[in-house]
C-alpha positions in Angstrom: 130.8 123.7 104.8 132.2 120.5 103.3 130.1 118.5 101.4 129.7 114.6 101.5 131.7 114.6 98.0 134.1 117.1 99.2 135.3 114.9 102.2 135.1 111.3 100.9 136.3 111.9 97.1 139.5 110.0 96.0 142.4 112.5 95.0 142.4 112.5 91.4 146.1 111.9 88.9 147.3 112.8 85.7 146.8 112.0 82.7 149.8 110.0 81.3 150.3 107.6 78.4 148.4 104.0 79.0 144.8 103.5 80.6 144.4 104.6 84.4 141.5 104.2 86.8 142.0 106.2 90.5 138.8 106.7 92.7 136.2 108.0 90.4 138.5 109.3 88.0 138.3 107.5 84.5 141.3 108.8 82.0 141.4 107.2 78.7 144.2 105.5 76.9 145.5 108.8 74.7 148.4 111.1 75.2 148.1 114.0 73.1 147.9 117.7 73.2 145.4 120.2 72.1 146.3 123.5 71.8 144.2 126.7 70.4 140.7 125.3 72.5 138.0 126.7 74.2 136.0 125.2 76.9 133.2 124.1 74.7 136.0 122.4 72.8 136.6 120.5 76.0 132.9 119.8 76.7 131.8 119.0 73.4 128.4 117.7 72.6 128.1 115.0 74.6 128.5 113.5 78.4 132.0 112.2 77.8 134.6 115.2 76.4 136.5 114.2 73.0 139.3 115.4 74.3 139.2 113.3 77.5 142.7 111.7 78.3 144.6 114.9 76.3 146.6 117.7 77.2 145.3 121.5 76.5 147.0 124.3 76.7 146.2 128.1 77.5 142.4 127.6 77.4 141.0 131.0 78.2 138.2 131.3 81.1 136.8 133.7 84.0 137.3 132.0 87.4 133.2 131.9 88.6 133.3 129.8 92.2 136.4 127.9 94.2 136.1 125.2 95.9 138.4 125.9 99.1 137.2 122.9 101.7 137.8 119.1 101.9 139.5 117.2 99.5 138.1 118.0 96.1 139.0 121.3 96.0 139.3 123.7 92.7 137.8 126.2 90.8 135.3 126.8 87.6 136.1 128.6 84.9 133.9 129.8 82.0 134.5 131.3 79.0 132.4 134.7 78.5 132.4 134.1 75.0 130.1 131.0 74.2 129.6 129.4 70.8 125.9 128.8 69.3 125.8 125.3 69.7 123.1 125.1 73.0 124.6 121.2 73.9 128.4 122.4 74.7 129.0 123.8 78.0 130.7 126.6 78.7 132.5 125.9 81.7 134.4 123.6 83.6 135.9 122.5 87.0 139.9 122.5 87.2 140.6 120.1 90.1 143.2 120.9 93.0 142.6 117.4 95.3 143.9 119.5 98.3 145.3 122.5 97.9 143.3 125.4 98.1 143.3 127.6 94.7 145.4 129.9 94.7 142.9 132.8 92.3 140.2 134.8 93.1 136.6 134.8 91.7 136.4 137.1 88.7 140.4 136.3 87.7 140.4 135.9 83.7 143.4 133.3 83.5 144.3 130.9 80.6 144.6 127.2 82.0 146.6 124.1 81.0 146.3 120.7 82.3 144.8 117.1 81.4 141.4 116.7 80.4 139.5 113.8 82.3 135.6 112.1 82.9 135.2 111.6 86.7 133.1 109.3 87.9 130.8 110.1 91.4 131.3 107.3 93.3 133.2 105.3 91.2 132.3 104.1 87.6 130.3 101.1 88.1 127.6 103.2 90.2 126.3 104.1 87.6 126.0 107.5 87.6 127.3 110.3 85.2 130.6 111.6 84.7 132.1 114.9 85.3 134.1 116.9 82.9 137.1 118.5 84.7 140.8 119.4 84.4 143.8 117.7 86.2 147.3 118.5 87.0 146.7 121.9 86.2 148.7 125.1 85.4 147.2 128.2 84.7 148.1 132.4 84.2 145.9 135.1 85.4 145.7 137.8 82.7 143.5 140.3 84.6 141.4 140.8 88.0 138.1 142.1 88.4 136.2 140.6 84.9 132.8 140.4 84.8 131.1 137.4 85.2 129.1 135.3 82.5 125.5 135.8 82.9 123.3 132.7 85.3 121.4 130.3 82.8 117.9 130.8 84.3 116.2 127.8 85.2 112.7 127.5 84.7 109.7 126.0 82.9 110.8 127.4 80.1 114.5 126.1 79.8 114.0 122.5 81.9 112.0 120.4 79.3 109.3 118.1 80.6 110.6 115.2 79.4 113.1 113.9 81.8 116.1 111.7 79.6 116.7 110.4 76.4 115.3 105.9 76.7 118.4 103.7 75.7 116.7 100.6 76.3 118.8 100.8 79.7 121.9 100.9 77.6 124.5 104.3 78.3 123.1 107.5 77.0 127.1 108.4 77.0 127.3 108.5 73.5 123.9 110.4 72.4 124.3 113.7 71.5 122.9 116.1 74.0 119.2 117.5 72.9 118.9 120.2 75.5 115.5 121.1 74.7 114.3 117.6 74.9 115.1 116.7 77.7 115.9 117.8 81.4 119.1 115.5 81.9 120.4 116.8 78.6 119.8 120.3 79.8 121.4 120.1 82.8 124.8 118.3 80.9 124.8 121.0 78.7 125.0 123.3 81.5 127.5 121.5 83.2 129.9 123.9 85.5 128.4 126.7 84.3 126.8 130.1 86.2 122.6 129.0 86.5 120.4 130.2 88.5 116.8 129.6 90.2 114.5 132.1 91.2 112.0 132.2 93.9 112.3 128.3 93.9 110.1 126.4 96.3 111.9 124.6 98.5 110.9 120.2 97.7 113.5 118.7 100.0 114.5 119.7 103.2 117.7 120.5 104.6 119.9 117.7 105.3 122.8 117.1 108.0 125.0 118.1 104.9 123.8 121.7 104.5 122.1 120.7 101.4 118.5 120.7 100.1 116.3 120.7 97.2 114.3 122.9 94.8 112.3 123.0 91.7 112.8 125.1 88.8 108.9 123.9 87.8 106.9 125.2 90.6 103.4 124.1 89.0 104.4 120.5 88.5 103.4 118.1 90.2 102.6 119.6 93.9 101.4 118.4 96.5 99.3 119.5 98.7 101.9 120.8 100.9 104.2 122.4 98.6 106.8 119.4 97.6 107.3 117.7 94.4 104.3 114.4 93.6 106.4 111.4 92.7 103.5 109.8 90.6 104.8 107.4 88.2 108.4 105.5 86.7 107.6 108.2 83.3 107.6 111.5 85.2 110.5 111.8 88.1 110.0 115.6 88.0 112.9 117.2 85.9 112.8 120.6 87.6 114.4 119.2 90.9 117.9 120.5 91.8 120.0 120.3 94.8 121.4 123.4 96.3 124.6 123.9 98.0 126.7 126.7 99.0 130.2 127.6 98.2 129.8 130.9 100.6 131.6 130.4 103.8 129.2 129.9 106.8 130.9 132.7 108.9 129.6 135.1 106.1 125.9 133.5 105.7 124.8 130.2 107.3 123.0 127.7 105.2 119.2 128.0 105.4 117.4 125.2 107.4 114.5 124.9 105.1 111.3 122.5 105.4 109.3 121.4 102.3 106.7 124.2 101.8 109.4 127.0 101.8 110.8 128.9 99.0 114.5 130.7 98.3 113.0 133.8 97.4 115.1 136.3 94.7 117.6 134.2 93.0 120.4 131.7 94.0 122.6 131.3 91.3 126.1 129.4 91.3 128.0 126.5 88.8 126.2 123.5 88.3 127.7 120.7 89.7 127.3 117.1 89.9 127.6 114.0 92.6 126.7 110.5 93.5 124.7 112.0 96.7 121.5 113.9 94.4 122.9 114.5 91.0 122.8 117.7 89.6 123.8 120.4 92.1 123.7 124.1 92.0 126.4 125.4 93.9 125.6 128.7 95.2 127.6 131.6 95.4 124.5 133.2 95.9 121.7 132.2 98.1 118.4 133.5 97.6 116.2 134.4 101.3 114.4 131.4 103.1 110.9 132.5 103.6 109.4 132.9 107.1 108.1 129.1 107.9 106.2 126.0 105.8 102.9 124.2 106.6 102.6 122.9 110.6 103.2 118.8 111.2 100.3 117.6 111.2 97.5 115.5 113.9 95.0 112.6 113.2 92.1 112.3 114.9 90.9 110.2 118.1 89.6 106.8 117.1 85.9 106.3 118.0 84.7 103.8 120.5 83.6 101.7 117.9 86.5 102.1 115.8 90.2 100.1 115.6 93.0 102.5 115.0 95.7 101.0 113.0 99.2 102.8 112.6 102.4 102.1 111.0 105.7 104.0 111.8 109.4 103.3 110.9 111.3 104.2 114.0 114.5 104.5 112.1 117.4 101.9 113.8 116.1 102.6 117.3 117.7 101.0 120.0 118.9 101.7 123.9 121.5 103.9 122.4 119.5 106.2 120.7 119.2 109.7 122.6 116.2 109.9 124.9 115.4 113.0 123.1 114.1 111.0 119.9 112.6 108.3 122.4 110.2 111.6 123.9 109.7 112.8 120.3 108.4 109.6 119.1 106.0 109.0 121.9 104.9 112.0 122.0 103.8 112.1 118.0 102.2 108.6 118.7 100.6 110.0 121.6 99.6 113.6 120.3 99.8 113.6 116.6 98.6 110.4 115.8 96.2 110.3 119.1 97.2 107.2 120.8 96.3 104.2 117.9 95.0 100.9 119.4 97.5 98.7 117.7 101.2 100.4 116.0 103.2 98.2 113.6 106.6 99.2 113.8 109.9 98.9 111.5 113.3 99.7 112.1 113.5 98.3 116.0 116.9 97.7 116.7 118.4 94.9 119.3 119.2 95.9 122.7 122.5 96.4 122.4 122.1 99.2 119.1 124.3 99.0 116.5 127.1 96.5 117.8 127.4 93.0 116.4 127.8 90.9 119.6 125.3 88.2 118.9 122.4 90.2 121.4 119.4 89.7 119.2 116.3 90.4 121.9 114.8 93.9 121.8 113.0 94.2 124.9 114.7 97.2 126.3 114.3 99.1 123.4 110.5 98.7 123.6 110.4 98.9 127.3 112.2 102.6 126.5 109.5 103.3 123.7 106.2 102.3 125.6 107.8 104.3 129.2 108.4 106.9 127.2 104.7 107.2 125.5 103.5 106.7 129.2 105.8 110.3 130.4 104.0 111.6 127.4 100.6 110.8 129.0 99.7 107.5 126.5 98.3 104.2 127.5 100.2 101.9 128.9 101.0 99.8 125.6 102.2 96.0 125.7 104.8 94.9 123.0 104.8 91.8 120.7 107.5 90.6 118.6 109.7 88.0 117.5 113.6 87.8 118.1 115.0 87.1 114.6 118.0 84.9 113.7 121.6 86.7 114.2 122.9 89.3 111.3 120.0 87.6 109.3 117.5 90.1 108.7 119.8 93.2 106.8 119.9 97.0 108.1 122.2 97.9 110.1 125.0 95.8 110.8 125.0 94.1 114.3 121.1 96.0 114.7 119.0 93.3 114.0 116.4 95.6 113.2 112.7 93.8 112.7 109.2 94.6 113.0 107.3 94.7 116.4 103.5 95.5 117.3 102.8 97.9 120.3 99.1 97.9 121.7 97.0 99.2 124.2 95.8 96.8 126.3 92.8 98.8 127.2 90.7 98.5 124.1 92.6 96.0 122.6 93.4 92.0 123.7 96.1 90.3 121.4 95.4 86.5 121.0 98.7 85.2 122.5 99.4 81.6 120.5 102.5 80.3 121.7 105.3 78.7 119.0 106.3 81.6 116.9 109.5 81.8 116.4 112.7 83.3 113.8 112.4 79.9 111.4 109.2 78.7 112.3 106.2 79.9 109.3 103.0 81.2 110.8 100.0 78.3 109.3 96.5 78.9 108.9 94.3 77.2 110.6 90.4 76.8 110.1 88.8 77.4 113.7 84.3 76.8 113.6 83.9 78.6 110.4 86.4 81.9 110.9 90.4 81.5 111.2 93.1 82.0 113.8 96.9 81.6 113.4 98.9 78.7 114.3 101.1 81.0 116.1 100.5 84.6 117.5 102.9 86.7 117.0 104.3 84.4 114.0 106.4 85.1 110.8 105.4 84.3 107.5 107.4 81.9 105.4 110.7 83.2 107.4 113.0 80.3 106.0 112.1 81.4 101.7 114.4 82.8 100.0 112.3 85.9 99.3 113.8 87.1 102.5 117.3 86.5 102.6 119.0 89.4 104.5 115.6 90.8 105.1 113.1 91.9 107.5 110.2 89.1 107.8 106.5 89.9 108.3 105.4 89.6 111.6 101.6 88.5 111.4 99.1 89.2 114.9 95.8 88.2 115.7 93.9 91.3 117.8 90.1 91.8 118.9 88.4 95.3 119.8 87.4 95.0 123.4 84.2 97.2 122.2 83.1 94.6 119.7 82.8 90.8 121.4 84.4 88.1 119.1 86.2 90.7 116.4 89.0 89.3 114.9 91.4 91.3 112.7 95.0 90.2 111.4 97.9 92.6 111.6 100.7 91.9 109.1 103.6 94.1 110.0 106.2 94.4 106.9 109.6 96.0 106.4 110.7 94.9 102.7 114.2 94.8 101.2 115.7 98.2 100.7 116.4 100.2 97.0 120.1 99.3 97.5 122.0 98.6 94.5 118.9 100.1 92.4 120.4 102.8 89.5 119.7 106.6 90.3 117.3 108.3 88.0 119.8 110.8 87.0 122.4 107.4 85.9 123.4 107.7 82.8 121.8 104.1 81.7 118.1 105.2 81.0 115.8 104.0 81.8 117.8 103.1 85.5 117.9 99.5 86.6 115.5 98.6 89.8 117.4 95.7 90.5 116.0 95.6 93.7 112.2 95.1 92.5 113.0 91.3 92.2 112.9 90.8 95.7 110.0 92.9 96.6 107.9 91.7 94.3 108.8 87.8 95.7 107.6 88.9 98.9 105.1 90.7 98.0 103.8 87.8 96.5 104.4 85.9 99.7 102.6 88.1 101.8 99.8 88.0 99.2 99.5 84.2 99.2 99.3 84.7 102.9 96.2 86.7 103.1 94.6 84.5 100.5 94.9 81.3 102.8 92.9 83.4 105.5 90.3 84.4 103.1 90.4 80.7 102.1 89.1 79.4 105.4 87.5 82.8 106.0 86.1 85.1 103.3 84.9 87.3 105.7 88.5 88.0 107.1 89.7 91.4 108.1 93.0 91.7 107.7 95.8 95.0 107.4 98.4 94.7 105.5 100.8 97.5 107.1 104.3 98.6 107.0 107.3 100.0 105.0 107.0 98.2 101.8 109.8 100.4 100.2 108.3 100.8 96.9 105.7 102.8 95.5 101.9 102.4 95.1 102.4 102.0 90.8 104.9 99.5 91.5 105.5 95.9 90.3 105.6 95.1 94.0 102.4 96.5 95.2 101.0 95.1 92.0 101.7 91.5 93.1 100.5 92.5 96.9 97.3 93.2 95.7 97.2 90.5 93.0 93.3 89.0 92.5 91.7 91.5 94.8 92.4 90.4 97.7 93.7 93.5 99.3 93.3 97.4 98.7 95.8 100.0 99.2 94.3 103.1 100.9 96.8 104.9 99.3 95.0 105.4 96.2 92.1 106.2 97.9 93.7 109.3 99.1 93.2 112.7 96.7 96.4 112.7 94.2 98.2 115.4 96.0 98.3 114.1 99.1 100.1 110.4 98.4 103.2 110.4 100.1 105.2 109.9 103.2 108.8 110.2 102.1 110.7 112.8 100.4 114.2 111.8 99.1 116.2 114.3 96.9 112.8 116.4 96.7 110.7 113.6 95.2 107.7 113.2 97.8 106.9 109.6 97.8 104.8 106.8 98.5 106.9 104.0 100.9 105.0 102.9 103.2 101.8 101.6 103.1 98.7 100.3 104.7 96.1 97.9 103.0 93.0 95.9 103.5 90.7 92.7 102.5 87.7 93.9 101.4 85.8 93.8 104.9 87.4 96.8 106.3 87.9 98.6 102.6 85.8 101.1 104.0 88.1 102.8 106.6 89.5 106.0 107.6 93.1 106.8 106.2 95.4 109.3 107.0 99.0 109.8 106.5 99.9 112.3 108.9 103.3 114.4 107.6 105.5 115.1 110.3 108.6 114.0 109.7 109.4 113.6 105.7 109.0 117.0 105.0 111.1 118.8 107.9 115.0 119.4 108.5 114.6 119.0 112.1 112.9 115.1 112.5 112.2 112.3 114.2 112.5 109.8 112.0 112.6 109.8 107.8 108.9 108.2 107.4 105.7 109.7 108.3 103.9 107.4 110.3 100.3 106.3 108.6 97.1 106.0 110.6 94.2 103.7 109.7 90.7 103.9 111.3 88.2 100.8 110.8 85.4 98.9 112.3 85.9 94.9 112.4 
């Protein structure tokens, strides 16, 4: 059951005199001792111990958990004896690296060792620190104590307000106001016994035999039991991620799909990591109820009607396994009832993953539309554009990019030859309406905007059913949240370094559509795609700049706007918008993926019905 922390963490060292820096591991420039403390000596009242960097000897604890996989291994140890001051922890982690503990839940012991701040992935991530004892000793004194009572987390111990502003300056240093705010709360608890009880589950189970719950199960829901994401001021407090310390011989971790619950408690030591923050380590694991909501189906287009979708395929290329090849077709084909035209992101070169200069993609569509054909789907055509070698980010060596499917039965694509990886897309007046100098063609491929990014791909496409309909596809796939600071880091409110780009393509895209309205005010035009970023976002605020384009995500009931869950946030991504001609359409995101352990890809794919 090791855990992504577990296996990749640096081995920790002591403490000596001087400044030292190993891995994660931060140890400060003192060399001292303190005899005659207690854990909440060691803790103190903020995130950084002020004893970090010193020696302490016989600090007396009960042994609550041991870690006894991977390469951060160790035990907790709390002290059943707390003071009154609600901001000092109780507890705290006594590293091992890799040699298995040798003491036994419920041991009382007396520890020495070196007291030292690690840092989850490294100190210039960002994130917080860890309180936790190196080059330990320690003496058991007695077998069998009791152990200290879980700190029950609820609405009435996680406060609403999430962490203390700093101007996005260290919140190190503040003292810790545990019932201000939900950050502060969890410090405070920091390696100590909590617990959750009946906790809906907010974030499914990932390949790392974790997931996510809420402590607050009337904040924020959706209409399918996960956690809203619904603005920078609120990003839910009562999320935590649950682990397990319990080997999976004795009790396999639950597979658990947004919707579900833990029922009865799961209580263990809070932990923390760069890979979801605050973690509740379980020693015990409350009982997975029964099943969650069903994935869901749109409904068939009408003759009259163009059926718009939008799916990231996550890096899909020849190598992926046939399996996820049937599963996609068959949602497009089933769930999302065949759409006319399908923007999609994340389609990888033929040759995968490798970096050997292939940069063509035909064979990964050719897999994709055969395989929508098995699953009894039309017989869609591909467009697309090849882009430039290792230029557009992802993957490395995928050359992922955006690509329009189609179904040639309803739908003719207006094929206008010179689109290319550096050429931009023009528009061009044509007896009163507009066409494209190029179809497919990329927008403004060559500005900086999207440097070691995916560039919109832009298609011209009529409804068979409607003579002389034009409507303009823009497939997107922005730049990533890389390099963006967690909402748990401890600079508050976290850097979104990232947002500069988005919101320069954004604006891009935005200039786009307002040359087509230009020559065309009549112009219908979909904006579609993974625009990673979310609908109250700087970004979508520049995309929609003067009017010229709606998001149908707002038009959606509250509860209902997302199609992404990450560490049990459910979230607005991708998107799908529209000039004011087709405003009036019929959206759907159809949850099928997000949501579930077992999935095809991390996005929901989005549907959009309208009548050019």
């Amino acid at each position: 059951m090791p855990s992504r922390r577990s296996l990749r963490r640096p081995l920790a060292v002591s403490a000596v005199a001087g400044a030292a820096l190993a891995g994660g591991l931060l140890i400060t420039t003192q060399s001292a001792s303190a005899a005659g403390t207690r854990i909440h000596d060691i803790q103190g009242s903020t995130r950084i111990s002020p004893l970090v960097g010193q020696q302490v000897s016989e600090v007396p604890g009960t042994v609550t958990a041991i870690r006894s996989f991977g390469s951060a291994r160790g035990f907790w140890v709390q002290d059943p004896h707390p003071d009154k001051n609600p901001a000092t922890s109780e507890a705290v982690f006594v590293f091992t690296g890799k040699e298995t503990p040798k003491v036994a839940v419920g041991d009382a012991l007396t520890f020495s060792g070196t007291v030292s701040e690690y840092y989850p992935g490294g100190k210039d991530a960002g994130l917080q620190s860890v309180t936790e004892i190196t080059g330990a000793t320690w003496k058991t004194v007695s077998s069998d104590a009791p152990l200290p009572a879980a700190f029950k987390l609820n609405p009435a111990s996680v406060p609403g307000r999430y962490a203390p502003a700093a101007g996005g300056k260290s919140i190190e240093s503040l003292k810790l106001r545990p019932s201000s705010y939900a950050l502060d709360r969890y410090e405070s608890l920091e390696g100590m016994r909590v617990a959750v009880s009946d906790a809906p589950v907010v974030g499914p189970t990932n390949k790392y035999h974790e997931l996510w719950v809420t402590a607050e199960p009337g904040h924020d829901r959706t209409t399918r039991g996960g956690t809203l994401y619904r603005s920078y001021a609120d990003p839910n407090g009562g999320r935590i991620k649950v682990g397990s310390l319990i080997p999976f011989s004795q009790q396999p971790f639950p597979v658990a799909d947004v919707g579900q619950a833990l029922t009865g408690t799961t209580a263990g030591p809070l932990d923390y990591d760069n890979f979801g923050g605050y973690t509740l380590q379980a020693t015990e694991l409350g009982k997975l109820t029964d099943h969650g909501p069903a994935p869901e189906s749109t409904r068939r287009q009408k003759s009259d009607e163009l059926a718009v979708a939008t799916y990231n395929v996550e890096n899909l290329s020849p190598a992926t396994p046939q399996a996820k090849f049937d599963r996609l077709a068959k949602a497009l084909v089933h769930n999302l009832s065949a759409p006319d035209v399908v923007a999609l992101e994340e389609v990888q070169d033929d040759s995968g993953p490798k970096d050997n200069g292939v940069v063509t993609a035909g064979e990964t569509l050719k897999k994709l539309t055969d395989a929508i054909k098995a699953a009894g789907g039309p017989a869609y055509e591909a467009r697309q554009i090849d882009p430039v070698n290792d230029q557009d980010g992802g993957q490395p060596g995928g050359n992922i990019r955006t690509a329009f499917l189609f179904n040639p039965d309803r739908v003719s694509f207006t094929d206008i030859k010179g689109g290319d990886a550096t050429t931009p897309v023009k528009v061009v007046g044509d007896h009163g309406k507009v066409t494209l100098s190029a179809s497919p063609g990329r927008i403004a491929p060559t500005d900086e905007a999207w440097k070691t990014s995916r560039k919109p791909l832009v298609g011209q496409f009529a409804l068979k059913s409607r003579p002389g309909s034009r409507v303009f596809v823009i497939a997107n796939h922005f730049n990533s949240k890389g390099g963006d600071q967690s909402l748990d880091s401890r600079f508050q409110p976290p850097a979104r370094s990232s947002e500069t780009q988005r919101t320069a393509q954004a604006e891009l895209v935005n200039g786009f559509v307002k040359e087509l309205l230009a020559k065309d005010p009549k112009a219908g035009v979909v904006v579609a795609g993974d625009l990673n970023d979310y609908q109250f976002s700087p970004a979508l605020k520049s995309l929609t700049a003067g009017g010229v384009l709606t998001d149908q995500v707002n038009r959606l009931p509250a509860a209902e706007r997302y199609g992404y869950v990450y560490q049990g946030n459910s979230q607005v991504l991708d998107h799908m918008l529209t000039t004011r001609p087709l405003t009036r359409a019929d959206y759907d995101i159809v949850h099928l993926n997000s949501e579930y352990a077992d999935q095809a890809s991390d996005h929901d794919p989005q549907v959009l019905r309208i009548r050019p």
